[in-house]
N, CA, C and O atoms as CSV, one atom per row, in Angstrom:
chain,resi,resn,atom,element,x,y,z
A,1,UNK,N,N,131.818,60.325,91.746
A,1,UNK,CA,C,131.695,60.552,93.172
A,1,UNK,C,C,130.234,60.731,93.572
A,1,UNK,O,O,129.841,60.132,94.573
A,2,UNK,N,N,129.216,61.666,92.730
A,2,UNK,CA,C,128.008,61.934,93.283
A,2,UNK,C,C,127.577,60.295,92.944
A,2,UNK,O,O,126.739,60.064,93.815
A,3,UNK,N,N,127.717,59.152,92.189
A,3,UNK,CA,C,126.706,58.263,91.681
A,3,UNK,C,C,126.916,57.435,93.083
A,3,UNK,O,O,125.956,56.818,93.544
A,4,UNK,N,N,128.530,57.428,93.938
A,4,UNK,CA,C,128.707,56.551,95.148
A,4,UNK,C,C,127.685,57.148,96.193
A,4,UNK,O,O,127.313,56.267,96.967
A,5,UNK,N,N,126.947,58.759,96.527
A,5,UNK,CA,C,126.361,58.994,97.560
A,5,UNK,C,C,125.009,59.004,97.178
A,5,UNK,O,O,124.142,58.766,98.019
A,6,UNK,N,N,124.678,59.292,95.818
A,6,UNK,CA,C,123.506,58.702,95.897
A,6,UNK,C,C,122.440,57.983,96.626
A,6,UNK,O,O,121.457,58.587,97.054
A,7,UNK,N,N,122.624,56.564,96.798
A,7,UNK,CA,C,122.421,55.441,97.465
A,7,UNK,C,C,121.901,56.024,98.533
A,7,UNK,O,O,120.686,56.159,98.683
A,8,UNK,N,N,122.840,56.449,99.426
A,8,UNK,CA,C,123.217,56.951,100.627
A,8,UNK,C,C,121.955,57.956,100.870
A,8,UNK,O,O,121.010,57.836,101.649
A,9,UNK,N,N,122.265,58.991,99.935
A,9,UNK,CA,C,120.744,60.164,100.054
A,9,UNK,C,C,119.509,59.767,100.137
A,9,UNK,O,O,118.675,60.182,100.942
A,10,UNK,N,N,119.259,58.405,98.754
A,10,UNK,CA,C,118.344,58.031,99.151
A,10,UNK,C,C,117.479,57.420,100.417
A,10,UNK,O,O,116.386,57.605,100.953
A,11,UNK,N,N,118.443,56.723,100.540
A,11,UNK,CA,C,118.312,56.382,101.821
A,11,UNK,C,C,118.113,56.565,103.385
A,11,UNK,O,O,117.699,55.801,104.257
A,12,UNK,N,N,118.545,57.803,103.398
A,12,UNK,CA,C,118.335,58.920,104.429
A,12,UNK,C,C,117.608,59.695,104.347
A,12,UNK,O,O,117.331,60.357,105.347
A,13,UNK,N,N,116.943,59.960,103.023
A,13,UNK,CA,C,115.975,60.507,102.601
A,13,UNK,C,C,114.635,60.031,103.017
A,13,UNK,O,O,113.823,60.761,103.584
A,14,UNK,N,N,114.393,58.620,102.680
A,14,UNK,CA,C,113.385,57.519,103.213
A,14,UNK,C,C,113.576,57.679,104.842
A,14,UNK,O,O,112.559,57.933,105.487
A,15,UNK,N,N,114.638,57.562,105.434
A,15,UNK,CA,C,114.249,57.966,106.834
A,15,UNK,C,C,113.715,59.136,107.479
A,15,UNK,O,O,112.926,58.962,108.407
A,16,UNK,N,N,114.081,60.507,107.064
A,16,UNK,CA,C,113.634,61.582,107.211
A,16,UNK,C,C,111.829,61.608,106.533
A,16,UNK,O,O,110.964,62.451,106.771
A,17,UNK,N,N,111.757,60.688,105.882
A,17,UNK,CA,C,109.623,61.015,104.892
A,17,UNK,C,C,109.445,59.996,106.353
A,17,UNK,O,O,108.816,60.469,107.299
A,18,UNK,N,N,110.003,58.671,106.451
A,18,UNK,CA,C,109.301,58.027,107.409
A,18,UNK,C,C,108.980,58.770,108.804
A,18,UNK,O,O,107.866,58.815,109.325
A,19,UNK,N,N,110.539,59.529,109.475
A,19,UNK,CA,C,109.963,60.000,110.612
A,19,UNK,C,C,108.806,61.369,110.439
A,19,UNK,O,O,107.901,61.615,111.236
A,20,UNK,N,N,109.022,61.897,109.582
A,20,UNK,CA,C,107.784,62.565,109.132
A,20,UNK,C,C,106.653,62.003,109.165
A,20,UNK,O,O,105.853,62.059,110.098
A,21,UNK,N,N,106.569,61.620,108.483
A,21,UNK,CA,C,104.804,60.896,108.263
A,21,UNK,C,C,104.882,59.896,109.487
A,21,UNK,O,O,103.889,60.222,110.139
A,22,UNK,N,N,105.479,58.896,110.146
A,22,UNK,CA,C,105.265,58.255,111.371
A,22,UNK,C,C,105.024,59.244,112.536
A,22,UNK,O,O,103.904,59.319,113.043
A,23,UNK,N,N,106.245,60.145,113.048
A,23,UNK,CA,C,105.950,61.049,114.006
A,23,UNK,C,C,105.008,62.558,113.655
A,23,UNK,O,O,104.893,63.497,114.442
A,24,UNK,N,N,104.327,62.467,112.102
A,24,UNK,CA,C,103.263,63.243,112.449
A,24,UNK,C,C,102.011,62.796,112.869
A,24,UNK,O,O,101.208,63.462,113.522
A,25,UNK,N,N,101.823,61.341,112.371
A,25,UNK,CA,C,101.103,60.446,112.794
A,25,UNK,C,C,100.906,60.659,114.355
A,25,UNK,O,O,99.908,61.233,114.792
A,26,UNK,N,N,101.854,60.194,115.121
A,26,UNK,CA,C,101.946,60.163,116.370
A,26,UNK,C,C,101.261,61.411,117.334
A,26,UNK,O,O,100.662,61.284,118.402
A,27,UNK,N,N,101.576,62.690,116.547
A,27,UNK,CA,C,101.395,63.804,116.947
A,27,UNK,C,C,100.071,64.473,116.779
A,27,UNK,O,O,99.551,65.214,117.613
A,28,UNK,N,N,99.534,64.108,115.516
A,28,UNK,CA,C,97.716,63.967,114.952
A,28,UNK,C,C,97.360,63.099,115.934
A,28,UNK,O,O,96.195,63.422,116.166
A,29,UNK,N,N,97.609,62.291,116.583
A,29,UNK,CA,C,96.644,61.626,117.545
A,29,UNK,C,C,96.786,62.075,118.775
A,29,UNK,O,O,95.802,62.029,119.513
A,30,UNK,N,N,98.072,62.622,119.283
A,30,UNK,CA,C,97.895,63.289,120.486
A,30,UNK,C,C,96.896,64.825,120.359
A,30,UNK,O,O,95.970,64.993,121.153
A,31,UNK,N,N,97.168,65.718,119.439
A,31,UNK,CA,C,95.621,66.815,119.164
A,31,UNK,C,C,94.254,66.126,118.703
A,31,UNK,O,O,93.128,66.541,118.976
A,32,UNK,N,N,94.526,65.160,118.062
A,32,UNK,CA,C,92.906,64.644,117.621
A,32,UNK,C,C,92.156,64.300,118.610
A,32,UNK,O,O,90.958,64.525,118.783
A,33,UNK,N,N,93.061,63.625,119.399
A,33,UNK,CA,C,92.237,62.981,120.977
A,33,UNK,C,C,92.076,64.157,121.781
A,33,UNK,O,O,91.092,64.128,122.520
A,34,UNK,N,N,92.691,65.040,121.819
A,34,UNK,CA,C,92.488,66.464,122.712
A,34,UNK,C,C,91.506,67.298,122.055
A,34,UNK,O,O,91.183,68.257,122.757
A,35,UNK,N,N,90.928,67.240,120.928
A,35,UNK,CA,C,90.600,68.061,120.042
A,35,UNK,C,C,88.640,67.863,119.934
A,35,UNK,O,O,88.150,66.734,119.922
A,36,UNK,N,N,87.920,68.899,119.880
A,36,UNK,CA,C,86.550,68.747,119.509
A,36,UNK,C,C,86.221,68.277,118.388
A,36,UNK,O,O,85.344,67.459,118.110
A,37,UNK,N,N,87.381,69.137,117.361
A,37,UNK,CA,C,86.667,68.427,115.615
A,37,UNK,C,C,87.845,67.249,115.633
A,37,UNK,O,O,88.213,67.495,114.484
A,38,UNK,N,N,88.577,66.342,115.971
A,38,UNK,CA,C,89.413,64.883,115.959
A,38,UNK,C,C,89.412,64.758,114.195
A,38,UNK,O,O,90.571,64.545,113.838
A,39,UNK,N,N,88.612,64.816,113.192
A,39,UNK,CA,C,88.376,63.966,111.982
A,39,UNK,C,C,89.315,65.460,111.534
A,39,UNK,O,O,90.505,65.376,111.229
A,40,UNK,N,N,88.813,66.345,111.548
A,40,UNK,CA,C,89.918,67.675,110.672
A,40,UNK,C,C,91.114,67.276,110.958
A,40,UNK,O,O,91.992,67.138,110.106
A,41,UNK,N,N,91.242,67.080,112.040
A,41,UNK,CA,C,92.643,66.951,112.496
A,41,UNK,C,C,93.239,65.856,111.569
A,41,UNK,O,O,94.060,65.959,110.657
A,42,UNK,N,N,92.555,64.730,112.093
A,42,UNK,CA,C,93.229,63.365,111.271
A,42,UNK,C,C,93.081,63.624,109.875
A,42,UNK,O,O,94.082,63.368,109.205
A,43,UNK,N,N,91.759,64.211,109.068
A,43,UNK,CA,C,92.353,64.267,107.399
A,43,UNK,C,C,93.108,65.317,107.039
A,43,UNK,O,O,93.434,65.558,105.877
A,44,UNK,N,N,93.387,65.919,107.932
A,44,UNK,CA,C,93.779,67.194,106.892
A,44,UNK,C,C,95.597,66.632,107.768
A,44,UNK,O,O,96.522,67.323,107.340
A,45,UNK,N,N,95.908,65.858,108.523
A,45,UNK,CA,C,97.320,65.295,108.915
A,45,UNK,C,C,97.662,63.855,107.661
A,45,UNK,O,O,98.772,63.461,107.305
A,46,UNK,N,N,96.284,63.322,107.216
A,46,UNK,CA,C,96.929,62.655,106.727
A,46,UNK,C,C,96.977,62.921,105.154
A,46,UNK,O,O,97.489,62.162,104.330
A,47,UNK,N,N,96.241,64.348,104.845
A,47,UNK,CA,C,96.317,64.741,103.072
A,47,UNK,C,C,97.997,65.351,103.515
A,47,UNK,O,O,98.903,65.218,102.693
A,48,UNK,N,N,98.190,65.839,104.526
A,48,UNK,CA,C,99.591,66.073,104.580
A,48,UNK,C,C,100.533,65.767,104.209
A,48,UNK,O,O,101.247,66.086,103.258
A,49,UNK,N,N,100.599,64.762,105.380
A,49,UNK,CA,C,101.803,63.828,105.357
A,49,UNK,C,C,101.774,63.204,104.353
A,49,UNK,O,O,102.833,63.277,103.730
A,50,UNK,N,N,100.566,62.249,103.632
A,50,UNK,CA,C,101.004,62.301,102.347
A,50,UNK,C,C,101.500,62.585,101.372
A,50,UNK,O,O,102.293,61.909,100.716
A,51,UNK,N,N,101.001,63.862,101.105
A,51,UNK,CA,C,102.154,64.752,100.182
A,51,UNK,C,C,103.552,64.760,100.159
A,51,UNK,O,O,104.443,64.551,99.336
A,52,UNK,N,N,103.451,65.058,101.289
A,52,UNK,CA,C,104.984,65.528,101.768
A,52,UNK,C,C,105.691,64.021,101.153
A,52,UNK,O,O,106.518,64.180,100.255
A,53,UNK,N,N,105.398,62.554,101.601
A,53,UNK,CA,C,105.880,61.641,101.613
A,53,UNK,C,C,105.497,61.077,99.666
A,53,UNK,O,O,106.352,60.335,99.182
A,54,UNK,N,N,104.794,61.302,99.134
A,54,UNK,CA,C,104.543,61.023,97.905
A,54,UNK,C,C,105.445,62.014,96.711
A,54,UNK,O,O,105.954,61.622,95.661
A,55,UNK,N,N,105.434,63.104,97.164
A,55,UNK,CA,C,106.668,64.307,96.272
A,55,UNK,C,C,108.111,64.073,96.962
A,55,UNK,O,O,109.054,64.416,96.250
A,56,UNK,N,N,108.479,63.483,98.381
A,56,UNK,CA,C,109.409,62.953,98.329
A,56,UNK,C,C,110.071,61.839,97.470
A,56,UNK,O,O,111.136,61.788,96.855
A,57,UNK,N,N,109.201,61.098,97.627
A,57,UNK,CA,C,109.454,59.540,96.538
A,57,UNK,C,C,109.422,60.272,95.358
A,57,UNK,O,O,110.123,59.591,94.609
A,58,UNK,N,N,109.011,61.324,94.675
A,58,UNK,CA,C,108.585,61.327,93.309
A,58,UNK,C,C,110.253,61.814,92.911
A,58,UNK,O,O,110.821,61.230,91.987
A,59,UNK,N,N,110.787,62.644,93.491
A,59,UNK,CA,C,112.204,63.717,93.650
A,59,UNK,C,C,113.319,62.868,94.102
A,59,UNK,O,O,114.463,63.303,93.971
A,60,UNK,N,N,113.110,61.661,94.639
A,60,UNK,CA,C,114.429,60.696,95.324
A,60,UNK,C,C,114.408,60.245,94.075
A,60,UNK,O,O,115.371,60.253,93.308
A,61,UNK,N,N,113.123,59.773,93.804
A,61,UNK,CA,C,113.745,58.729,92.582
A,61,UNK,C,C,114.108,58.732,91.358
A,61,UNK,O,O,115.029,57.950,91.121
A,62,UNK,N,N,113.553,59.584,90.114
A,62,UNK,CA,C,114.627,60.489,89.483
A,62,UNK,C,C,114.941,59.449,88.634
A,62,UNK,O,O,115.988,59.238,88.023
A,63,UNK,N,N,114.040,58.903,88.663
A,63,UNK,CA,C,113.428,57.768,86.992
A,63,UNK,C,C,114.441,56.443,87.217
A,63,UNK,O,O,114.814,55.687,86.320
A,64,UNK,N,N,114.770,56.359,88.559
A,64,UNK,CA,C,115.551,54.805,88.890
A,64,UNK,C,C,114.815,54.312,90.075
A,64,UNK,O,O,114.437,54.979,91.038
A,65,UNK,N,N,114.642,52.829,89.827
A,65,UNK,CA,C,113.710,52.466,90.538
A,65,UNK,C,C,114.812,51.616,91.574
A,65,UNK,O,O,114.213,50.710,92.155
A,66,UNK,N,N,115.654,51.660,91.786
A,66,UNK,CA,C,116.645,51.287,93.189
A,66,UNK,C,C,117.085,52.219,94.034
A,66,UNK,O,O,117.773,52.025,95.036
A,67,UNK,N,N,116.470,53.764,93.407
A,67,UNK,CA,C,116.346,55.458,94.567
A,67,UNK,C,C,115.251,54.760,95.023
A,67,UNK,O,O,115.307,54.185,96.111
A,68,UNK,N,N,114.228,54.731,94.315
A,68,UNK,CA,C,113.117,54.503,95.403
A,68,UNK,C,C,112.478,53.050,95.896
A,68,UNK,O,O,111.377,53.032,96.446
A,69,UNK,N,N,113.092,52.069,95.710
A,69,UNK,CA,C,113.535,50.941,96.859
A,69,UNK,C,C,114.282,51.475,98.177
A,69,UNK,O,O,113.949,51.407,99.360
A,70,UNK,N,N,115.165,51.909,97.690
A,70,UNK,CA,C,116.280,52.227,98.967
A,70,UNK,C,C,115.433,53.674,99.978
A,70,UNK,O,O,115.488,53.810,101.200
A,71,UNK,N,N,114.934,54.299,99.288
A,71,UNK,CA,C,114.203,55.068,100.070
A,71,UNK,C,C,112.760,54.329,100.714
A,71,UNK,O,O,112.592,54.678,101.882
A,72,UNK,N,N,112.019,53.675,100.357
A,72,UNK,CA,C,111.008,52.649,100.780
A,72,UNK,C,C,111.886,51.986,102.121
A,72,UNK,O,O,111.327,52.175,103.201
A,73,UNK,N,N,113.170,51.246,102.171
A,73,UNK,CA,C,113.625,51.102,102.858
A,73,UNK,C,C,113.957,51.826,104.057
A,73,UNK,O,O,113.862,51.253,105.143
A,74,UNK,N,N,114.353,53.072,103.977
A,74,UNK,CA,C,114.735,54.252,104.837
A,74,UNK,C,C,113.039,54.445,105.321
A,74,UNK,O,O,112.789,54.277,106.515
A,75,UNK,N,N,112.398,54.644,104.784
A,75,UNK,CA,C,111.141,55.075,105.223
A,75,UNK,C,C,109.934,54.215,106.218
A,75,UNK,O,O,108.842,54.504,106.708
A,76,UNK,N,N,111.097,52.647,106.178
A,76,UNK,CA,C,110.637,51.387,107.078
A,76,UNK,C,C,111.089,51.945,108.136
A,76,UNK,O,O,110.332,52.409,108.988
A,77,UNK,N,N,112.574,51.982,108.247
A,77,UNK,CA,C,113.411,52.755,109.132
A,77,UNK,C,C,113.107,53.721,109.655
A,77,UNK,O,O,113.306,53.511,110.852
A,78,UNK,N,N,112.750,54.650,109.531
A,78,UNK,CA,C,112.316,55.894,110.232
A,78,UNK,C,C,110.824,55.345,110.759
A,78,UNK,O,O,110.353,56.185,111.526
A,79,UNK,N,N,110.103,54.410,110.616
A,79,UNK,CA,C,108.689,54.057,110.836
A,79,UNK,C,C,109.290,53.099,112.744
A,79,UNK,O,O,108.905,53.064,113.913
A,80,UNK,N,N,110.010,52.725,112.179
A,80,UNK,CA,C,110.778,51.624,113.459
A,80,UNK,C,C,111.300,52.605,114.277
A,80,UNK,O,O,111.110,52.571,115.493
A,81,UNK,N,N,111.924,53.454,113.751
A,81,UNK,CA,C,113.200,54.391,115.395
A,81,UNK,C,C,111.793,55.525,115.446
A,81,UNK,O,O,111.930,56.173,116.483
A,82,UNK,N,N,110.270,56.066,114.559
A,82,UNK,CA,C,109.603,56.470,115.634
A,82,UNK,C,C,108.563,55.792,116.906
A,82,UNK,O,O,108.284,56.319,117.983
A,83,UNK,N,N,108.057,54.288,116.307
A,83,UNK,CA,C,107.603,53.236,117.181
A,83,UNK,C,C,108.425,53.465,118.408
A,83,UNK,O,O,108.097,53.627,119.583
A,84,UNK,N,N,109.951,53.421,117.621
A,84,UNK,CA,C,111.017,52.792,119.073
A,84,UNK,C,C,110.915,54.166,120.473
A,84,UNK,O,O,110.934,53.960,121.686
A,85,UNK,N,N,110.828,55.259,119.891
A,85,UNK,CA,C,111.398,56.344,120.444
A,85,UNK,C,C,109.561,57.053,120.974
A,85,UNK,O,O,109.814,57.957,121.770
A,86,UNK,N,N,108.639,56.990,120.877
A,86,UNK,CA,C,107.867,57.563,120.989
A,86,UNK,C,C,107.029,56.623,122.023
A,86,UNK,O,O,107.054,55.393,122.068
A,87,UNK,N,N,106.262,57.537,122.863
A,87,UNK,CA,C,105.725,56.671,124.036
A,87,UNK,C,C,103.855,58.165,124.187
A,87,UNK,O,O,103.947,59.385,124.047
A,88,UNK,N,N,102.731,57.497,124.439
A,88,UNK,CA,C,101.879,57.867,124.789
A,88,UNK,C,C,101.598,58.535,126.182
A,88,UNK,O,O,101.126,57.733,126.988
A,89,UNK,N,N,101.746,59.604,126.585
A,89,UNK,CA,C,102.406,60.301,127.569
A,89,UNK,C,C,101.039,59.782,129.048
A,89,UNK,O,O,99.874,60.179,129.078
A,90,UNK,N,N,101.400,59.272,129.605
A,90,UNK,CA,C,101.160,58.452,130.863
A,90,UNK,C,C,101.275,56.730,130.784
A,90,UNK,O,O,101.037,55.913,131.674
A,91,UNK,N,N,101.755,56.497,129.302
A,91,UNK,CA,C,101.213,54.629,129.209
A,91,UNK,C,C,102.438,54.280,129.705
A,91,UNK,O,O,103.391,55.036,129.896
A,92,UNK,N,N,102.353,52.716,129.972
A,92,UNK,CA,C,103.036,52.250,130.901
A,92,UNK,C,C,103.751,51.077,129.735
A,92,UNK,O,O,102.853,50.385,129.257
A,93,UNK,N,N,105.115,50.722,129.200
A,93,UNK,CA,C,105.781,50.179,128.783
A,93,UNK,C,C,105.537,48.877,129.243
A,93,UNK,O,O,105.772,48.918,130.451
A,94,UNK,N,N,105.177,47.697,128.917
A,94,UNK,CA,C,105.069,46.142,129.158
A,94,UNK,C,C,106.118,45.325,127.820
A,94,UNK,O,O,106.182,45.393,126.592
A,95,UNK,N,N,106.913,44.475,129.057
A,95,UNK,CA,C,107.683,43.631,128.095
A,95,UNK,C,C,106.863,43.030,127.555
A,95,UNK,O,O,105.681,43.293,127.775
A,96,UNK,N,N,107.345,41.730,126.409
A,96,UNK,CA,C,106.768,40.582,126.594
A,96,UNK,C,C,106.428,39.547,127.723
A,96,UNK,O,O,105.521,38.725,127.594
A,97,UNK,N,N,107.188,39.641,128.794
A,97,UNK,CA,C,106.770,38.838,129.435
A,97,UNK,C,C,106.017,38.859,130.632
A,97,UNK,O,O,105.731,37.950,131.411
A,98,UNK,N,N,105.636,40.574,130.632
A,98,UNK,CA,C,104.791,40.919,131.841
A,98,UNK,C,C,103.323,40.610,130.958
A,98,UNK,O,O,102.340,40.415,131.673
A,99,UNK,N,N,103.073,40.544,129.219
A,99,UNK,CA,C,102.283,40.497,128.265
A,99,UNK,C,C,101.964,38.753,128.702
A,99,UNK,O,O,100.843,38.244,128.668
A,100,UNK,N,N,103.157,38.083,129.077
A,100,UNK,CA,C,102.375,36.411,128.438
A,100,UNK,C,C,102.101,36.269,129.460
A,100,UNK,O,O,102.396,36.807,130.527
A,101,UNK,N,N,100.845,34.668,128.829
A,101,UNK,CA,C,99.472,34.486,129.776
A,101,UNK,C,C,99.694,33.005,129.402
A,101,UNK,O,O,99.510,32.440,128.324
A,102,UNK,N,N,100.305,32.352,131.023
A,102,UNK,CA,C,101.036,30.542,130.678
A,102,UNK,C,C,99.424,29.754,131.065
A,102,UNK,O,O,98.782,29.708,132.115
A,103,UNK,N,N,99.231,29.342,130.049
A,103,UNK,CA,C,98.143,28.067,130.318
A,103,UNK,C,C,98.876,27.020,130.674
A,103,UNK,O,O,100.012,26.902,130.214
A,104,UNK,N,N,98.285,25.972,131.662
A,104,UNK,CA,C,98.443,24.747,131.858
A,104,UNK,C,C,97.218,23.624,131.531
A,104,UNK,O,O,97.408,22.426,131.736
């Protein structure tokens, strides 16, 4: 029974390091840009999130290398739903097609 959820953990696991490290990302740049020292901010967010996301992978995977595929995967995933879900607080959303520029 635990070898069927496995998979599964991993995998959700990779989404939870991605929205981590993506939406701390997100969040280091909203204080860095507000911020006098900006570079503390950004290295000491990204010796972070690293960690956090490198001892995750080290603990999912557990000496099989299809835990940590499937978590690499999850961790695409969580990189995509924070892109999807996160917005720069005054920017203005443009489709593609308010973006294209028709030459003749």
């Amino acid at each position: 029974m635990i070898e069927a959820v496995t998979p599964f953990i991993a995998f959700l696991t990779g989404i939870i390091l991605g929205v981590i490290f993506f939406g701390g990302l997100w969040w280091t740049v909203g204080k860095g840009l507000a911020s006098d020292r900006p570079a503390v901010w950004f290295l000491g967010s990204l010796l972070l999130r690293t960690s956090i996301v490198l001892v995750g992978f080290y603990f999912v995977q557990g000496h099989h290398w299809q835990r940590l595929v499937l978590c690499l995967v999850g961790f695409i995933v969580g990189r995509v739903l924070v892109t999807r879900y996160t917005v720069l607080p005054g920017a203005v959303q443009s489709g593609p097609a308010k973006d294209a520029i028709h030459v003749s």
